[in-house]
Each structure stands twice: as structure tokens, then as C-alpha cells.
PDB file with SEQRES, HELIX, SHEET and CRYST1 records, atoms N, CA, C and O in Angstrom:
SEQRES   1 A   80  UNK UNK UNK UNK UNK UNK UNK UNK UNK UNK UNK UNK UNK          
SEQRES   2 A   80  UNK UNK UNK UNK UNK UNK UNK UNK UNK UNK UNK UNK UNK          
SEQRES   3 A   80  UNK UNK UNK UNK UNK UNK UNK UNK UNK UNK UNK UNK UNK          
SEQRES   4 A   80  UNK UNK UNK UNK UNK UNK UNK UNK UNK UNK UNK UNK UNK          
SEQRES   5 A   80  UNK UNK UNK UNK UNK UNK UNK UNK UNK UNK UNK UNK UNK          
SEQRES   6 A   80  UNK UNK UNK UNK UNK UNK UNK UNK UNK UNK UNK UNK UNK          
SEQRES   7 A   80  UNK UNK                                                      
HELIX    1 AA1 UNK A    6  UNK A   25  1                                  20    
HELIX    2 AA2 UNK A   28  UNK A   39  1                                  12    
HELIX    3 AA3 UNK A   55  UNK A   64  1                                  10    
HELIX    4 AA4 UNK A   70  UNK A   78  1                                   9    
CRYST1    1.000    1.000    1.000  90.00  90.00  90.00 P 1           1          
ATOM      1  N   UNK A   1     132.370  92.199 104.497  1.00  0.00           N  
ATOM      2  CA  UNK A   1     131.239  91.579 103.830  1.00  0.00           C  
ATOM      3  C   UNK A   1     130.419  92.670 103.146  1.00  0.00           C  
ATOM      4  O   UNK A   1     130.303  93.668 103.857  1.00  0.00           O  
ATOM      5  N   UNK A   2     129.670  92.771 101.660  1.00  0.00           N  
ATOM      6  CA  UNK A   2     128.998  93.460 101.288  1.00  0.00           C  
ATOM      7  C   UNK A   2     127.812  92.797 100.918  1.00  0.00           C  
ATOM      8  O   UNK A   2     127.586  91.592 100.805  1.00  0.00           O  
ATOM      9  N   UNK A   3     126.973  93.945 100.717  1.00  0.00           N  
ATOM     10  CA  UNK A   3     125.804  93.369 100.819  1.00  0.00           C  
ATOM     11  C   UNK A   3     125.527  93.616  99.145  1.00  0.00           C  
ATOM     12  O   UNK A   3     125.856  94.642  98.549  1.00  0.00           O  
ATOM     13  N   UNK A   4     124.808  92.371  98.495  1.00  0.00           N  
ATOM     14  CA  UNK A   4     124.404  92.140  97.208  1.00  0.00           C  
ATOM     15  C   UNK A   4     122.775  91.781  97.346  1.00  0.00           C  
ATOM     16  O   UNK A   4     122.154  91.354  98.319  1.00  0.00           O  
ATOM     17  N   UNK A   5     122.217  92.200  95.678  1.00  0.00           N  
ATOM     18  CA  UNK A   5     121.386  91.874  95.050  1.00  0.00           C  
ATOM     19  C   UNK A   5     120.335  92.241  95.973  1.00  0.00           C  
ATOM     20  O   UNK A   5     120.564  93.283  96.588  1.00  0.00           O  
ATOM     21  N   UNK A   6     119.040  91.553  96.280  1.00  0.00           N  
ATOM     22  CA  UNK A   6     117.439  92.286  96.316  1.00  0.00           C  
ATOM     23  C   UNK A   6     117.655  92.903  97.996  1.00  0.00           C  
ATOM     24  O   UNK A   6     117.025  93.884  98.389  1.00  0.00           O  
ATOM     25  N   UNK A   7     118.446  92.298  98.699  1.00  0.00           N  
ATOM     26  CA  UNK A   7     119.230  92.617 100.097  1.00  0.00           C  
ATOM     27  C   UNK A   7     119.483  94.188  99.806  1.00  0.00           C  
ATOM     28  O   UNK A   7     118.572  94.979 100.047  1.00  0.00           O  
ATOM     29  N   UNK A   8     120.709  94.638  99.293  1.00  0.00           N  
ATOM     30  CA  UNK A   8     121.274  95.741  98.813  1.00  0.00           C  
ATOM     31  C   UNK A   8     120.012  96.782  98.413  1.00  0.00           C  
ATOM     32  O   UNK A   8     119.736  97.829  98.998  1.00  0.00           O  
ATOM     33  N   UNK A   9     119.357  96.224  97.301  1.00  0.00           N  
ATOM     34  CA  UNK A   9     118.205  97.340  96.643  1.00  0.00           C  
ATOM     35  C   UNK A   9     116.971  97.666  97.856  1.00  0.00           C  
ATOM     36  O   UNK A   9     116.478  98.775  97.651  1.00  0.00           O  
ATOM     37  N   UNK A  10     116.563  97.184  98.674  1.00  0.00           N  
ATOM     38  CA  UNK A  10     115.557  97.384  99.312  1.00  0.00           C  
ATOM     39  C   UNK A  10     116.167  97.819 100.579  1.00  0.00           C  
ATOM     40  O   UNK A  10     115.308  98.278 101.332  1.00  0.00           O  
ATOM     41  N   UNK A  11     117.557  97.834 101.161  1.00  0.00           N  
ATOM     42  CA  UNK A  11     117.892  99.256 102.149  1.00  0.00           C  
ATOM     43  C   UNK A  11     118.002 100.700 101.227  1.00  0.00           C  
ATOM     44  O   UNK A  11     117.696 101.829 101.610  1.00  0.00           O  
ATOM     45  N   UNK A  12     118.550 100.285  99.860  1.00  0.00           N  
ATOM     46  CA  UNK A  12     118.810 101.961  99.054  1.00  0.00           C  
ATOM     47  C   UNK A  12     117.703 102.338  99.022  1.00  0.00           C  
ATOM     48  O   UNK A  12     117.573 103.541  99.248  1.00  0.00           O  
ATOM     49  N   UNK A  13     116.650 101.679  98.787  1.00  0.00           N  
ATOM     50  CA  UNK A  13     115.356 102.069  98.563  1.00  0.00           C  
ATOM     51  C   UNK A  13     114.530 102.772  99.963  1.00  0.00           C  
ATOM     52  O   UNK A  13     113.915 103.828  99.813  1.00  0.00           O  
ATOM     53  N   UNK A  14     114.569 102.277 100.930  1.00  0.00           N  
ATOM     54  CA  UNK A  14     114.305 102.550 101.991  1.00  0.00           C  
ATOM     55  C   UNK A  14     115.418 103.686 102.679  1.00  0.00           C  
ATOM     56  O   UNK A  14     114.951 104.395 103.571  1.00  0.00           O  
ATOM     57  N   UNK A  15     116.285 103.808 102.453  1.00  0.00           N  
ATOM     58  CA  UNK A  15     117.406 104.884 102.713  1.00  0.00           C  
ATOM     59  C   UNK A  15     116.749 106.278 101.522  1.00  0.00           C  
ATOM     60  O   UNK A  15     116.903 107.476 101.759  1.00  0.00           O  
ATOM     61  N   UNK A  16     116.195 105.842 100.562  1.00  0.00           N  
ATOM     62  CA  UNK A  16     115.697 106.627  99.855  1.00  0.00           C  
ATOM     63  C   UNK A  16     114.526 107.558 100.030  1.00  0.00           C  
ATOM     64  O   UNK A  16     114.438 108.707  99.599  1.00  0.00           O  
ATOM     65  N   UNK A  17     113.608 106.857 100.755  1.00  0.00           N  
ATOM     66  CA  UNK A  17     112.255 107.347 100.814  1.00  0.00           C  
ATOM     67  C   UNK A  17     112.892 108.093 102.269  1.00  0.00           C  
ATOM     68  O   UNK A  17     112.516 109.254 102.430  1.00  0.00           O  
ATOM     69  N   UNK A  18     113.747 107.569 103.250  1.00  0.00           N  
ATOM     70  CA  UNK A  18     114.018 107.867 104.939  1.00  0.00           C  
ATOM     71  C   UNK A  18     114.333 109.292 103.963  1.00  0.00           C  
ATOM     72  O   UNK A  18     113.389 110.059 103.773  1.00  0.00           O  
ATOM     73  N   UNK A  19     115.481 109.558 103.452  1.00  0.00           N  
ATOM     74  CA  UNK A  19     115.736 110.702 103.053  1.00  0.00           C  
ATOM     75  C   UNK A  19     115.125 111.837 102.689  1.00  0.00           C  
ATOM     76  O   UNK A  19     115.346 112.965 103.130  1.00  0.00           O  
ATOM     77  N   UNK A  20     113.958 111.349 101.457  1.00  0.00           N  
ATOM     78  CA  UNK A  20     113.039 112.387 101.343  1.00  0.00           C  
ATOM     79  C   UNK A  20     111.955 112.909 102.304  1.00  0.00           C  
ATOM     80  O   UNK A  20     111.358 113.985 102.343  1.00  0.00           O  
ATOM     81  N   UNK A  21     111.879 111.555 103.239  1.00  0.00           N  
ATOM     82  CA  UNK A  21     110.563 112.072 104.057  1.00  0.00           C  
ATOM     83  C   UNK A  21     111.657 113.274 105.058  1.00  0.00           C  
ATOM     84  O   UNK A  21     110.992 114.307 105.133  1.00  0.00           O  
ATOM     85  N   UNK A  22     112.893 113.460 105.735  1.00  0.00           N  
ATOM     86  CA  UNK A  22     113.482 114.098 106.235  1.00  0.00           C  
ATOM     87  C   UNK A  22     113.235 115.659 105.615  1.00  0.00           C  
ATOM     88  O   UNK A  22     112.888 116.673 106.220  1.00  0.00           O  
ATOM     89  N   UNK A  23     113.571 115.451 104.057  1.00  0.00           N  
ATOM     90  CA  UNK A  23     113.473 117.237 103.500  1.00  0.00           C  
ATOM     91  C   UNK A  23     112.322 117.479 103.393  1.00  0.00           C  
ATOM     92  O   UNK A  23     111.869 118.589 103.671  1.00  0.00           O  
ATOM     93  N   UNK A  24     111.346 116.140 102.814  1.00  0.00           N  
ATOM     94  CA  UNK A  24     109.739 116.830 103.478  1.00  0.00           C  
ATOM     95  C   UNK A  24     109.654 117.553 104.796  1.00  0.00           C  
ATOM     96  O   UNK A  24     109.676 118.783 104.847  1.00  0.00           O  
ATOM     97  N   UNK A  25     109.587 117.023 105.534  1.00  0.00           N  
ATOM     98  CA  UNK A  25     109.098 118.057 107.101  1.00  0.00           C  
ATOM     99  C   UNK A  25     110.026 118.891 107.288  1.00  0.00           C  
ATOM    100  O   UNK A  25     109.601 119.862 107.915  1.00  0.00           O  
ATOM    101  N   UNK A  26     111.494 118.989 106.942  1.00  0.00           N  
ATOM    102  CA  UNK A  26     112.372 120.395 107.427  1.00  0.00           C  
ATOM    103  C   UNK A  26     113.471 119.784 108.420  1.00  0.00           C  
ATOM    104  O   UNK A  26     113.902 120.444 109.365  1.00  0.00           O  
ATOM    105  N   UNK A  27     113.959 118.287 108.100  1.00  0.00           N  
ATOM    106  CA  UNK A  27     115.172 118.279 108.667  1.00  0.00           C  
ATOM    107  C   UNK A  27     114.742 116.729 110.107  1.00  0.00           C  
ATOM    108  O   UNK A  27     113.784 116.080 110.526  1.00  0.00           O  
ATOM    109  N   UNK A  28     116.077 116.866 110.289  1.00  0.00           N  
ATOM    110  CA  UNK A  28     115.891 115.184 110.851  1.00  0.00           C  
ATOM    111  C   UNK A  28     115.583 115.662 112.308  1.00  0.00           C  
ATOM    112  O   UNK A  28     115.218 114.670 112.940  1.00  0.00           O  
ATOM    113  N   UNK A  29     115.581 116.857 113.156  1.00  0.00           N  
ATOM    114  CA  UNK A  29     114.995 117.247 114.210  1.00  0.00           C  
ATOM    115  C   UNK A  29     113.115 116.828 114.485  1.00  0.00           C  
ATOM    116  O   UNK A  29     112.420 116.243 115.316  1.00  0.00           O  
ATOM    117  N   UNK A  30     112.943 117.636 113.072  1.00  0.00           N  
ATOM    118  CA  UNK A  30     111.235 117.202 112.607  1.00  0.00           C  
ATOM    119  C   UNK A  30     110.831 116.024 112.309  1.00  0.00           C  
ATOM    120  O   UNK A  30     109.632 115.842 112.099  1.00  0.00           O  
ATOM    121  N   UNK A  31     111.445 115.324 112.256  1.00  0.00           N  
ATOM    122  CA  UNK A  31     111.051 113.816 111.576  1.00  0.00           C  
ATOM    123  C   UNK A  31     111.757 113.134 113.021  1.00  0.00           C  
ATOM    124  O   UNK A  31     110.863 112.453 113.523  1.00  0.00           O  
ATOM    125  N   UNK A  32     112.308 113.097 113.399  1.00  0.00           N  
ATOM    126  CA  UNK A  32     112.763 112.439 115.551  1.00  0.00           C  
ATOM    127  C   UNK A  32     111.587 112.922 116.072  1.00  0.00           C  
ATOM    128  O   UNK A  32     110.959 112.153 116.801  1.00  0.00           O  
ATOM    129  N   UNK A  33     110.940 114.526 115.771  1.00  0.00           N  
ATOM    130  CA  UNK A  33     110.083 114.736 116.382  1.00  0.00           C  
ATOM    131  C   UNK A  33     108.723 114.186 115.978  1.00  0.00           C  
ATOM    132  O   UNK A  33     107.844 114.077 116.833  1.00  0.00           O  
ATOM    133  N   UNK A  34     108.468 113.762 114.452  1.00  0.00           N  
ATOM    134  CA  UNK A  34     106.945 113.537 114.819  1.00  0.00           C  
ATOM    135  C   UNK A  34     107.154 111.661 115.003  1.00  0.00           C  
ATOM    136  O   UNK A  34     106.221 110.874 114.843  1.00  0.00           O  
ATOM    137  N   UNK A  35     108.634 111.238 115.377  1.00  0.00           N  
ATOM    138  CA  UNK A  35     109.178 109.461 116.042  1.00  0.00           C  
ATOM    139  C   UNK A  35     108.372 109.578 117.332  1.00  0.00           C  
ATOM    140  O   UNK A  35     107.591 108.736 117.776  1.00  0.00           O  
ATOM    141  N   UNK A  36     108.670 110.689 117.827  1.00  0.00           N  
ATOM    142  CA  UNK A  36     108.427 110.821 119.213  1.00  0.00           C  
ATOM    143  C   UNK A  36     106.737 110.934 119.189  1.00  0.00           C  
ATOM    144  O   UNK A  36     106.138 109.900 119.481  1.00  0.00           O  
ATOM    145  N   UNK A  37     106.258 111.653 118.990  1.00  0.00           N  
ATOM    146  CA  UNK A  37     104.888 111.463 118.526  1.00  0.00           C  
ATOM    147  C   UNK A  37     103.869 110.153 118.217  1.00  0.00           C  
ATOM    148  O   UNK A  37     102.749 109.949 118.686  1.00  0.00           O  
ATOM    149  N   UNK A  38     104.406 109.589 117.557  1.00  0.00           N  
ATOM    150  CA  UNK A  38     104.400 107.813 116.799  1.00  0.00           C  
ATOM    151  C   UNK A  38     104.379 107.549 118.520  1.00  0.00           C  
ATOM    152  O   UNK A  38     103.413 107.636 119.278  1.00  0.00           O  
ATOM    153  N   UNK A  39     105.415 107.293 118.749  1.00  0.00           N  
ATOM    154  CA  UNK A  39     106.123 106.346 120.298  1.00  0.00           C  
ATOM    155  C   UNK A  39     104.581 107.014 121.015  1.00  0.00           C  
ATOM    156  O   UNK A  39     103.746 106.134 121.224  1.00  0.00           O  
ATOM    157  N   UNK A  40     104.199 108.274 121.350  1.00  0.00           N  
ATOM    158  CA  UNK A  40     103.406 108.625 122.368  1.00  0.00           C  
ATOM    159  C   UNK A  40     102.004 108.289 122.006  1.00  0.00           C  
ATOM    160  O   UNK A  40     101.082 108.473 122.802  1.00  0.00           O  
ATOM    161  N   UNK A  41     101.825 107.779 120.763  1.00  0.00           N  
ATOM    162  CA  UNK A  41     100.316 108.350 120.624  1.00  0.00           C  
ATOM    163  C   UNK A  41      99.918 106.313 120.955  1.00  0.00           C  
ATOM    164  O   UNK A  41     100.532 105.321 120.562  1.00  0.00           O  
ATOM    165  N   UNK A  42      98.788 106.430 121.727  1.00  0.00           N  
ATOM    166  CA  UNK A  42      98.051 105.534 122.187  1.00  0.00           C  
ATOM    167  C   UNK A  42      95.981 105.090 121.796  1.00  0.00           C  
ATOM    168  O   UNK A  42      95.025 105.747 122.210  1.00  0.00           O  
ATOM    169  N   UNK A  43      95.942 104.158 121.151  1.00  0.00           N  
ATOM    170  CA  UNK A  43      94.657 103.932 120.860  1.00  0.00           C  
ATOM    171  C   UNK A  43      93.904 104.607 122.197  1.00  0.00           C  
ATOM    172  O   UNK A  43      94.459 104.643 123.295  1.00  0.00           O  
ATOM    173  N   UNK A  44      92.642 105.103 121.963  1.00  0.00           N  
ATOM    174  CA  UNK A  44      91.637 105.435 122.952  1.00  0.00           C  
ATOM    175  C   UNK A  44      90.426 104.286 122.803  1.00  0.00           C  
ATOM    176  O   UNK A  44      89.930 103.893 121.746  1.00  0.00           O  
ATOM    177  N   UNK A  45      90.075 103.838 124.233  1.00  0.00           N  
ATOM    178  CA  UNK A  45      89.184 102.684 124.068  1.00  0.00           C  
ATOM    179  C   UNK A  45      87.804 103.013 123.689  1.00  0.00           C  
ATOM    180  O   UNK A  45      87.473 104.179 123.909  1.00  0.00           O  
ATOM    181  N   UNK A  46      87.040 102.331 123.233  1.00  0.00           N  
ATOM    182  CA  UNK A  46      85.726 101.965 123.126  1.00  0.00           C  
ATOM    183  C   UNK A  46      85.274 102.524 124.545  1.00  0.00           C  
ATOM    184  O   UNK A  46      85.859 102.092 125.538  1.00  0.00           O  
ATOM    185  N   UNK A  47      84.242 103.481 124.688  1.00  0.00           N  
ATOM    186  CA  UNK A  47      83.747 103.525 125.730  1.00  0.00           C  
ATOM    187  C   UNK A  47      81.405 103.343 125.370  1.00  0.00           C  
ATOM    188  O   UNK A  47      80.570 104.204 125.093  1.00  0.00           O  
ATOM    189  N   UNK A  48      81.321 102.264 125.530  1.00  0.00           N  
ATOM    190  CA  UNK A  48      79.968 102.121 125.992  1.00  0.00           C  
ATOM    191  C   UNK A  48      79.323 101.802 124.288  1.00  0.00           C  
ATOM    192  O   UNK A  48      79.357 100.683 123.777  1.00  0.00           O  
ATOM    193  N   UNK A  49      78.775 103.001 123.622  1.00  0.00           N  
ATOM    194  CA  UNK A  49      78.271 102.810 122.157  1.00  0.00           C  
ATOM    195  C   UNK A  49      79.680 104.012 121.357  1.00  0.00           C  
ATOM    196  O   UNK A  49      80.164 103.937 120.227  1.00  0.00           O  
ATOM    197  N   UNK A  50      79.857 104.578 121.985  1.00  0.00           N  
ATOM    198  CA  UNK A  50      81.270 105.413 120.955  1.00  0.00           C  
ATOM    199  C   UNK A  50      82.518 104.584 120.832  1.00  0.00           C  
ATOM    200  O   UNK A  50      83.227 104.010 121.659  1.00  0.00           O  
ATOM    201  N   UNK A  51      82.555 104.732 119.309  1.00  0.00           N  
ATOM    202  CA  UNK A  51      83.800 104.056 118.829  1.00  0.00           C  
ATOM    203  C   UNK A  51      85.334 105.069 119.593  1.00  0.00           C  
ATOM    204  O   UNK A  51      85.431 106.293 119.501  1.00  0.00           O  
ATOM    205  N   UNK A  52      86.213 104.289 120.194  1.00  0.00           N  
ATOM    206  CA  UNK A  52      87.421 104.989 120.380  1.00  0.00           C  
ATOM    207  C   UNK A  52      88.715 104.946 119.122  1.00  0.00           C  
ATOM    208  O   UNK A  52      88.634 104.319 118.066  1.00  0.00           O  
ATOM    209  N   UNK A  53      89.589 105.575 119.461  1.00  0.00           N  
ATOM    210  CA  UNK A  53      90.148 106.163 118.303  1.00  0.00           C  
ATOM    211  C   UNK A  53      91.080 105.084 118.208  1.00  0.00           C  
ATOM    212  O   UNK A  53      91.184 104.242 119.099  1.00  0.00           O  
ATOM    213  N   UNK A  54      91.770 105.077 117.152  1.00  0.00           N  
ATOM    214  CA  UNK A  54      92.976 104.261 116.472  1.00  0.00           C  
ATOM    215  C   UNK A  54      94.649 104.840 116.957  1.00  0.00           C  
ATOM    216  O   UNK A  54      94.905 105.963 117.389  1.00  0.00           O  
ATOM    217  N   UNK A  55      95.141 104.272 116.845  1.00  0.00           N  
ATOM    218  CA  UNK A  55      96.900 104.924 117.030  1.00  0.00           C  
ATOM    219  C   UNK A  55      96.631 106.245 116.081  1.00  0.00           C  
ATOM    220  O   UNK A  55      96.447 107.431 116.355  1.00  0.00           O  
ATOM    221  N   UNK A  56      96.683 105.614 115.014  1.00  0.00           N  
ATOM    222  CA  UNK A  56      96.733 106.450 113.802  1.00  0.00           C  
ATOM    223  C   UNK A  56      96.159 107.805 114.120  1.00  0.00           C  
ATOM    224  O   UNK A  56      96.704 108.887 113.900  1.00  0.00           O  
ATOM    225  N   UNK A  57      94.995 107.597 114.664  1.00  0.00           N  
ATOM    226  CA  UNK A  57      94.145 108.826 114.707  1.00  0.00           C  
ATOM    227  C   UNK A  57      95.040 109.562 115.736  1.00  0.00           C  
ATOM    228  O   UNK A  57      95.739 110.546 115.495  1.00  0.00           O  
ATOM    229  N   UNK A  58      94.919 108.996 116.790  1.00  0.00           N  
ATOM    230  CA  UNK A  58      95.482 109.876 117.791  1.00  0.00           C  
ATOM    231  C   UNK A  58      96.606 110.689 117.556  1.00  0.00           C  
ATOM    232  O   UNK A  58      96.767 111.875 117.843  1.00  0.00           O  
ATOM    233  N   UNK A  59      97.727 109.518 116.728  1.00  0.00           N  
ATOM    234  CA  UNK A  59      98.810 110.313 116.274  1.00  0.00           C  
ATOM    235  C   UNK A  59      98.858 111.478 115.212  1.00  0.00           C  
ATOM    236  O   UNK A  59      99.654 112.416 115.177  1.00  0.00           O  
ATOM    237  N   UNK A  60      97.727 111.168 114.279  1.00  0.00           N  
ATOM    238  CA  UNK A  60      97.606 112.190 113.410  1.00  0.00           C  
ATOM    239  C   UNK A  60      97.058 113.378 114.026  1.00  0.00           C  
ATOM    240  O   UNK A  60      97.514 114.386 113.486  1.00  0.00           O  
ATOM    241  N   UNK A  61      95.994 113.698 115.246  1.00  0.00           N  
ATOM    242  CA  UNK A  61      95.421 114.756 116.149  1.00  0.00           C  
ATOM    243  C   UNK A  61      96.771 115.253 116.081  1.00  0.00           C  
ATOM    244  O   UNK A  61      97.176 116.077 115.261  1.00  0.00           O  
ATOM    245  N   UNK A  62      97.740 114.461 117.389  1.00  0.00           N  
ATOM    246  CA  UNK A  62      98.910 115.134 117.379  1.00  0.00           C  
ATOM    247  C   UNK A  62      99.678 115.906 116.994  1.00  0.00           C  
ATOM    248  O   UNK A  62     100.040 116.949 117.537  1.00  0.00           O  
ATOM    249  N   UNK A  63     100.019 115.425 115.946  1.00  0.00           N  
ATOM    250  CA  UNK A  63     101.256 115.707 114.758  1.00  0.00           C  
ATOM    251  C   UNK A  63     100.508 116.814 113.876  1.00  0.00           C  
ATOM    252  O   UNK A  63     101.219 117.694 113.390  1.00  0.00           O  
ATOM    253  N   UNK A  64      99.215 116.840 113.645  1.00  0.00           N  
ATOM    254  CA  UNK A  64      98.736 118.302 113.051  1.00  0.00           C  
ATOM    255  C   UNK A  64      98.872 119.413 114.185  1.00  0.00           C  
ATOM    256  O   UNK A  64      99.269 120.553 113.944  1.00  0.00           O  
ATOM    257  N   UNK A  65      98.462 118.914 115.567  1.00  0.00           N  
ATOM    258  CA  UNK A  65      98.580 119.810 116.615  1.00  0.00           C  
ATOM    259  C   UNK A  65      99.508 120.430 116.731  1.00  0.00           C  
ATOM    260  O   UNK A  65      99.317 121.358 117.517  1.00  0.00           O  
ATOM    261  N   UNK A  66     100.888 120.383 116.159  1.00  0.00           N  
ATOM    262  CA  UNK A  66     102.215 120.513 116.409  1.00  0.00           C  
ATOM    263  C   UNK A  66     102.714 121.378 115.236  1.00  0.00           C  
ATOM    264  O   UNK A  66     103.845 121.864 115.269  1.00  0.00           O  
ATOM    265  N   UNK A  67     101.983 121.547 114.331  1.00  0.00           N  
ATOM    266  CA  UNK A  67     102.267 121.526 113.060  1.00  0.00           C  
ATOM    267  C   UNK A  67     102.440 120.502 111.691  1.00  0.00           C  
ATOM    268  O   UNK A  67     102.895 121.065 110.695  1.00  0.00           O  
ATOM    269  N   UNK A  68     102.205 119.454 111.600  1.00  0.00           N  
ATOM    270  CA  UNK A  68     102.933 118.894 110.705  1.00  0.00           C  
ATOM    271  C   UNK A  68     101.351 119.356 109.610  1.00  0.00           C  
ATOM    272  O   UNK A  68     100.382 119.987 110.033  1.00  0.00           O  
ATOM    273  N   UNK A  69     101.506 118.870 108.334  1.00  0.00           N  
ATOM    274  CA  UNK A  69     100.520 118.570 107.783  1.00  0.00           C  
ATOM    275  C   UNK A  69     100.147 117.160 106.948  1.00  0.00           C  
ATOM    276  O   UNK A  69     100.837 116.189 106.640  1.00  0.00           O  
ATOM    277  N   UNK A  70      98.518 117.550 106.691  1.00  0.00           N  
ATOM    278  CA  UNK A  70      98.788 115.600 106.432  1.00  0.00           C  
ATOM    279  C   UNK A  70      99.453 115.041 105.300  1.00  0.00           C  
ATOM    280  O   UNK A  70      99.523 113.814 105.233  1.00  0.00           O  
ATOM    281  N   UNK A  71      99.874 115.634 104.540  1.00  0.00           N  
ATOM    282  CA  UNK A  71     100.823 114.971 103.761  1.00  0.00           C  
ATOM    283  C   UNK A  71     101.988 114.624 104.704  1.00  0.00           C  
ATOM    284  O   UNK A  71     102.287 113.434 104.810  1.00  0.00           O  
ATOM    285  N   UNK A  72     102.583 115.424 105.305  1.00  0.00           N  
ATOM    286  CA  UNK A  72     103.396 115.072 106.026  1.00  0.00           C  
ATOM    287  C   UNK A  72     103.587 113.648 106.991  1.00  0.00           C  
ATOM    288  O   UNK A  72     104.550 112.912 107.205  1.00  0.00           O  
ATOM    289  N   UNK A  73     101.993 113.658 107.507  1.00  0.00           N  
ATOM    290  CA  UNK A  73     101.533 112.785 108.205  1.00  0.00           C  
ATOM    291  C   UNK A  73     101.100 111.452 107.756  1.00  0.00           C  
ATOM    292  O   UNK A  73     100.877 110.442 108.423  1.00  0.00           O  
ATOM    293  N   UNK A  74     101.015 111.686 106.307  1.00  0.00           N  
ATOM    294  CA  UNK A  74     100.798 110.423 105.469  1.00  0.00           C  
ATOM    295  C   UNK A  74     102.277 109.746 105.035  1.00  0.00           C  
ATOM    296  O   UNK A  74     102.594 108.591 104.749  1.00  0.00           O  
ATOM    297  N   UNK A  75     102.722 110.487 105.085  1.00  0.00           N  
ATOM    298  CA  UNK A  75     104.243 110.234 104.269  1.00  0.00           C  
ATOM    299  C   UNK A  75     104.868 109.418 105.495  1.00  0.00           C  
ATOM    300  O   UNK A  75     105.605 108.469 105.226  1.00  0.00           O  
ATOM    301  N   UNK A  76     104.596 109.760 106.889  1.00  0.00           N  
ATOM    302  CA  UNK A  76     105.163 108.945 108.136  1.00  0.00           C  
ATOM    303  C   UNK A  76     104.944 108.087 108.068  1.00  0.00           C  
ATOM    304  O   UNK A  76     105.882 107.291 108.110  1.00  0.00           O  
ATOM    305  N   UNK A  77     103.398 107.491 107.891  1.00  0.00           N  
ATOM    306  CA  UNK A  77     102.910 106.468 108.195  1.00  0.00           C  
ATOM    307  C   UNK A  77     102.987 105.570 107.154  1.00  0.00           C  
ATOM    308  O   UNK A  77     102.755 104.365 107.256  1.00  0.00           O  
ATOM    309  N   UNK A  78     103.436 106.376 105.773  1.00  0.00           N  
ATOM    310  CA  UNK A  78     104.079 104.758 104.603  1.00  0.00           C  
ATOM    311  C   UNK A  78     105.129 104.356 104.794  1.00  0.00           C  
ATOM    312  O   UNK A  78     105.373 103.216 104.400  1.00  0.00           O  
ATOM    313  N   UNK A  79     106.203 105.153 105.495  1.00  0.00           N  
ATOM    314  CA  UNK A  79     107.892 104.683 105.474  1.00  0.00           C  
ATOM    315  C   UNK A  79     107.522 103.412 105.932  1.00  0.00           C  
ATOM    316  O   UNK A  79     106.495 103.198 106.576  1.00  0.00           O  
ATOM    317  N   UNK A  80     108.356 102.557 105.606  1.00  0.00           N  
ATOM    318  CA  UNK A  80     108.884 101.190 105.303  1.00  0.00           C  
ATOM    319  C   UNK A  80     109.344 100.589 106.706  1.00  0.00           C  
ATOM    320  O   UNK A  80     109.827  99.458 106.764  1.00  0.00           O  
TER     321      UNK A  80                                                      
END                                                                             
């Protein structure tokens, strides 16, 4: 079975961007690694009158902590 029409274009497309975000950070070790990152990072609650943090945030603390930068870190968080 093959796959046709808007099916077909929107995995190439997405196989496309997976690809570049890989040579962005330096290889598919770096990009599993800031997966793993994603998977770990956890909202922080509301405590009392302070706002707590978002996934996002937390994960982005992270992933700069580690090295990445935020382009890098932006580019994670658009993949598809």
C-alpha cells in the first residue's frame, strides 16, 4: 500500500522539519536528549500569590541548563 496525496505531503513535510531540527542541535543523540528533557520537565504549582511555572518554562530552564540554546529550544517546541 502507498501512501498518496495531502496523507503523503504532510509526513515529507514533517520528516522534513524532524530532519533539520536534528542538524540544528548536532545530531539525533541531542535531539533524544533534549526528548528526554520534554518527558522530564513538569509544571511547578501555584504556590499562595506566586504564579508557578509552565512545562514550557521548566523545560526551557532545563534544556538551556544543558546547553541547548533558545533557538534550539524554540525549534523543539514547533515540531509537529
Amino acid at each position: 500500500m502507498t501512501m498518496r496525496g495531502k496523507h503523503t505531503e504532510k509526513f515529507r513535510d514533517e520528516q522534513v522539519e524532524n530532519d533539520s531540527f536534528v542538524r540544528l542541535v548536532g545530531g539525533i543523540k541531542r535531539a533524544d536528549r533534549m526528548q528526554q528533557i520534554w518527558n522530564m520537565s513538569y509544571p511547578q504549582g501555584n504556590c499562595g500569590m506566586l504564579k508557578g511555572k509552565s512545562k514550557e518554562e521548566v523545560f526551557r530552564e532545563k534544556a538551556k541548563a544543558e546547553g541547548f540554546t533558545d533557538i534550539q529550544v524554540n525549534r523543539f517546541l514547533d515540531l509537529p
